[in-house]
Backbone as numpy.savetxt, mean C-alpha at the origin, in Angstrom:
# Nx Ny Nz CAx CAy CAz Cx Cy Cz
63.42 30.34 1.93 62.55 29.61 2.83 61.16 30.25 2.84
61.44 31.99 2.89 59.85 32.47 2.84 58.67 31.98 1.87
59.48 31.63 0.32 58.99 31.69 -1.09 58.15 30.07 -0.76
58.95 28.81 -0.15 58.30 27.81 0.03 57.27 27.74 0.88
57.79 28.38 1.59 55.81 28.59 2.63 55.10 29.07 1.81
55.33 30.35 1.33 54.48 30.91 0.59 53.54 30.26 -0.23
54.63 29.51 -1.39 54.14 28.50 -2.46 53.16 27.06 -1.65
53.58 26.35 -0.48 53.23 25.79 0.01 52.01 26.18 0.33
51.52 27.00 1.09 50.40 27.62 1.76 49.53 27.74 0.73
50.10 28.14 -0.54 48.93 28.68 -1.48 48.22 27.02 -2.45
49.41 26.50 -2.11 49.04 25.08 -2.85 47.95 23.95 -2.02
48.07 24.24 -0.44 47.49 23.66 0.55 45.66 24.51 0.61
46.00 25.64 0.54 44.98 26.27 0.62 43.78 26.36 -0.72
44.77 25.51 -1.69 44.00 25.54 -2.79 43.44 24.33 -3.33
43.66 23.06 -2.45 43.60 21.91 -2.34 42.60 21.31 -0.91
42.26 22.86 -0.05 41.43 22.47 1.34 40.13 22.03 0.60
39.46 23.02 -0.25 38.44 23.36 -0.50 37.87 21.93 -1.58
38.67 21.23 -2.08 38.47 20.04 -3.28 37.68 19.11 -2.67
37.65 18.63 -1.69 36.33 17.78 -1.50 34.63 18.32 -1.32
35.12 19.11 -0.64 33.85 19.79 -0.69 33.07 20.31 -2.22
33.98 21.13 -3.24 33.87 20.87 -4.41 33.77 19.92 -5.44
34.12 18.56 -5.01 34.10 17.48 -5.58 32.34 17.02 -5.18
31.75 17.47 -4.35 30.41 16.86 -3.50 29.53 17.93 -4.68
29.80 18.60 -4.72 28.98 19.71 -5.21 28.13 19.47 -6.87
27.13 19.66 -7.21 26.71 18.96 -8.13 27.19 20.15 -9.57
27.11 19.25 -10.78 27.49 19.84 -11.89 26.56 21.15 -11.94
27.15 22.06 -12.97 26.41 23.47 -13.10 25.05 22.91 -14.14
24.97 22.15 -14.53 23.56 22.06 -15.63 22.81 21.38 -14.64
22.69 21.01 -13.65 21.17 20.96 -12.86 21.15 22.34 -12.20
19.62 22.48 -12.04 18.81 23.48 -11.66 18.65 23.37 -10.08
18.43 24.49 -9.03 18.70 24.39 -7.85 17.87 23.19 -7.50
17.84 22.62 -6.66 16.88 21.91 -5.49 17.20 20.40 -6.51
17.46 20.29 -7.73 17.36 18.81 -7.81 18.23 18.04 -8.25
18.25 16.61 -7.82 18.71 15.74 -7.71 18.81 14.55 -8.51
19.28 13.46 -8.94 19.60 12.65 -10.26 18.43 11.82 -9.77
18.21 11.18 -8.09 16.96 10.13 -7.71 15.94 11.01 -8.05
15.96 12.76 -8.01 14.11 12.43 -8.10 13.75 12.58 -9.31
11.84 12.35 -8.86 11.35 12.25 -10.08 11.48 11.65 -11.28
11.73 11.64 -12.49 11.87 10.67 -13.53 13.71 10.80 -13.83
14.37 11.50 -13.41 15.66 11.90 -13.59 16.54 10.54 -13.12
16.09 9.62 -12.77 17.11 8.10 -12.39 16.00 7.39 -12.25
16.79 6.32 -12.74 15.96 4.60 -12.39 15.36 4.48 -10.94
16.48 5.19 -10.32 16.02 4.73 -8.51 14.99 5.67 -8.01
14.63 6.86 -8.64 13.26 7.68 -8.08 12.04 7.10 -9.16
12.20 6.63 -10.11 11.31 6.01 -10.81 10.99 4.93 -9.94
12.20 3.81 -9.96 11.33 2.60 -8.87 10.58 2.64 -7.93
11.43 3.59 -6.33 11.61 3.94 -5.56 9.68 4.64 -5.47
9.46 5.01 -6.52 7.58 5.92 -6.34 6.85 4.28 -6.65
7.60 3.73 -8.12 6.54 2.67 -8.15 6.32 1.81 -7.40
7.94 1.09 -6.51 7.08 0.83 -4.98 6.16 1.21 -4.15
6.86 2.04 -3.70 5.44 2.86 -3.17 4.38 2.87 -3.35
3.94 3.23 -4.93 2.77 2.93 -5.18 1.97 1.61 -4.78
2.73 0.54 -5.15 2.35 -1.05 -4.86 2.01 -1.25 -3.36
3.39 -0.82 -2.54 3.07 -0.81 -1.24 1.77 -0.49 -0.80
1.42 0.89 -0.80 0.04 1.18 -0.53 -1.17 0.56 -1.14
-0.70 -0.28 -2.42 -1.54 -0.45 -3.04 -2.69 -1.67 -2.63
-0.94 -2.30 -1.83 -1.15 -3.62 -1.31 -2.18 -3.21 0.21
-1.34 -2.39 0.88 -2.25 -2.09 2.55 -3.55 -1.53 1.92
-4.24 -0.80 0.61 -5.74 -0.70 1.10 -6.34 -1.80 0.38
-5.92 -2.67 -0.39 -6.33 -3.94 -0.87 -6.68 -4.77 0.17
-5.59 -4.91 0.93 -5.19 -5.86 1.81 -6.84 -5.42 2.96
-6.86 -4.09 3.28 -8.15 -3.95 4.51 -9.04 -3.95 3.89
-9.26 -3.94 2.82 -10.82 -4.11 2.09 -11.30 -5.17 1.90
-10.09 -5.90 1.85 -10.63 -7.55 1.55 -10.77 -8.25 3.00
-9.97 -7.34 4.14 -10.31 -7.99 5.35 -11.08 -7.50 5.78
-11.91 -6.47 5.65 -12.88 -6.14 6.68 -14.42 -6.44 5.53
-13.65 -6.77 4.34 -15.07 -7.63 3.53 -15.23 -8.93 4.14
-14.36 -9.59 4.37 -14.06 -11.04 5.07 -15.15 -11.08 5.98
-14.36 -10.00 7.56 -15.42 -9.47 8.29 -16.71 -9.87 8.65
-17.25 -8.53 7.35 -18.76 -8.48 7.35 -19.46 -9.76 6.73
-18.58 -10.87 5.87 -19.14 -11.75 5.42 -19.59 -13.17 6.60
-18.31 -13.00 7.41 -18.17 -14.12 8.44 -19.64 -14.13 9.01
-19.98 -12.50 9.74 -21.19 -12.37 10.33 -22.14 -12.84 10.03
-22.58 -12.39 8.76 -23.68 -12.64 7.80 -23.63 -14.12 7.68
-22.75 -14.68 7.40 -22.95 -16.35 6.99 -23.41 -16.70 7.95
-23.24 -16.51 9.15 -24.02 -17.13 10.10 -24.71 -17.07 11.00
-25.53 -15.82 10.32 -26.94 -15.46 10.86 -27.57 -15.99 9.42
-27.65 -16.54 8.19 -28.04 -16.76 7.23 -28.18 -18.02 7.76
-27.34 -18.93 8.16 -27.16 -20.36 8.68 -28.12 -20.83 9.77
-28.09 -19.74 10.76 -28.93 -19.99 11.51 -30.33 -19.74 11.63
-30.72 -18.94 10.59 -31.59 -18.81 10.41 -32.61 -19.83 8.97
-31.53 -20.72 8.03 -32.15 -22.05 7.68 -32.04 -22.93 8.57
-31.59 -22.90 10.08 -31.74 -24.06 10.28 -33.26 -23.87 11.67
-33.56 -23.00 11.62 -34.77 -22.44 12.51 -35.84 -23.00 11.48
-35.85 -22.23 9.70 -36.68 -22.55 9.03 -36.79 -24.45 8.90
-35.54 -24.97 8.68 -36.09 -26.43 8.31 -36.81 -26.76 9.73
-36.38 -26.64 11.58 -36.91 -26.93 11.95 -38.28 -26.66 12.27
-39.35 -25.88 11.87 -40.46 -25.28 11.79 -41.35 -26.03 10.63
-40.41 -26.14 9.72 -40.85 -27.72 9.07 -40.79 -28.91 9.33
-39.98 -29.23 9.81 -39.76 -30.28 10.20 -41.09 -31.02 11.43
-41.44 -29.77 12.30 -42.65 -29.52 13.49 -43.38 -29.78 12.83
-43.78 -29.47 11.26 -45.31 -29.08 10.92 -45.69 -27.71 10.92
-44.92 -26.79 11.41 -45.29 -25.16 11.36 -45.75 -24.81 10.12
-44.49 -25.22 9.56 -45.16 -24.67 7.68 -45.06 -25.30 6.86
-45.81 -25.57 5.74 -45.99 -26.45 4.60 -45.15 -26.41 3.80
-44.84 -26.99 2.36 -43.79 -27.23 1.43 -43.65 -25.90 0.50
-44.58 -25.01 0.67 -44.76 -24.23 -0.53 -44.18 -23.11 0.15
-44.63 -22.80 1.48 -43.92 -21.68 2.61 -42.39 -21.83 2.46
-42.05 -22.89 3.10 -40.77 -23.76 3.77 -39.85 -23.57 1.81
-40.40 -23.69 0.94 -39.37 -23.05 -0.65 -39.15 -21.89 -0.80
-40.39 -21.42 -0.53 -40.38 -19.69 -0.70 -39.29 -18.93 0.33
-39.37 -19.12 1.61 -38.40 -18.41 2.24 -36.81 -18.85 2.31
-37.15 -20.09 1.75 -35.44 -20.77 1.59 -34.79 -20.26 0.22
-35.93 -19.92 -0.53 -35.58 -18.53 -1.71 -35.10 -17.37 -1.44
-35.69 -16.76 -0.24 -35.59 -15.61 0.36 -34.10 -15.48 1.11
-33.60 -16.81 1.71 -32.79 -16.55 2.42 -31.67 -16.75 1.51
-31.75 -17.79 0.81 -30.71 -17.48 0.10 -29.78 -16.72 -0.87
-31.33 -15.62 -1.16 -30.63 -14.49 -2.27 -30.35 -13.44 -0.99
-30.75 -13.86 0.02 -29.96 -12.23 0.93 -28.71 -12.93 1.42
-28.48 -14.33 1.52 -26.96 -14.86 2.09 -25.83 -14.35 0.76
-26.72 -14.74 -0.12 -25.54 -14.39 -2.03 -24.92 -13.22 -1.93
């Protein structure tokens, strides 16, 4: 009866430790790494080039909105300010040659 505990115990005790050993990574990687990182798997390869896109997309994305922005403003102080000039012509304020020239003017600073 002693010999089966014995044998038992040593067979139990040698079978605790197997999962934990089973988790444990092969001896040919080097400490700290892992199959996802870096170029070592498909999924840390993707996994960055998302990323990359992601961000790529959020400072795309605010540059083009806060260009939007500054454009909204501008269009329509450009707007309102041909429609001051036609009416000043329209009065008689200024002649045909004035009234081209600054509608030149305004329009290469609206462009």
């Amino acid at each position: 009866m002693r010999d089966w505990i014995m044998t038992s115990s040593l067979l139990l005790m040698e079978f605790i430790p197997a999962p934990a050993m089973a988790q444990e990574r092969p001896w040919d990687w080097g400490p700290g790494m892992h199959p996802g990182w870096w170029m070592w798997g498909a999924g840390g390869a993707v996994m960055m080039l998302m990323m990359l896109v992601f961000w790529g997309l959020v400072i795309a994305g605010l540059i083009l909105g806060i260009r939007w922005l500054a454009r909204q403003g501008r269009d329509e102080r450009a707007d309102r300010a041909f429609d001051i000039l036609r009416e000043r012509y329209a009065r008689g304020e200024i002649n045909k040659e004035e009234f081209d020239a600054r509608r030149r003017d305004l329009s290469g600073r609206a462009a």
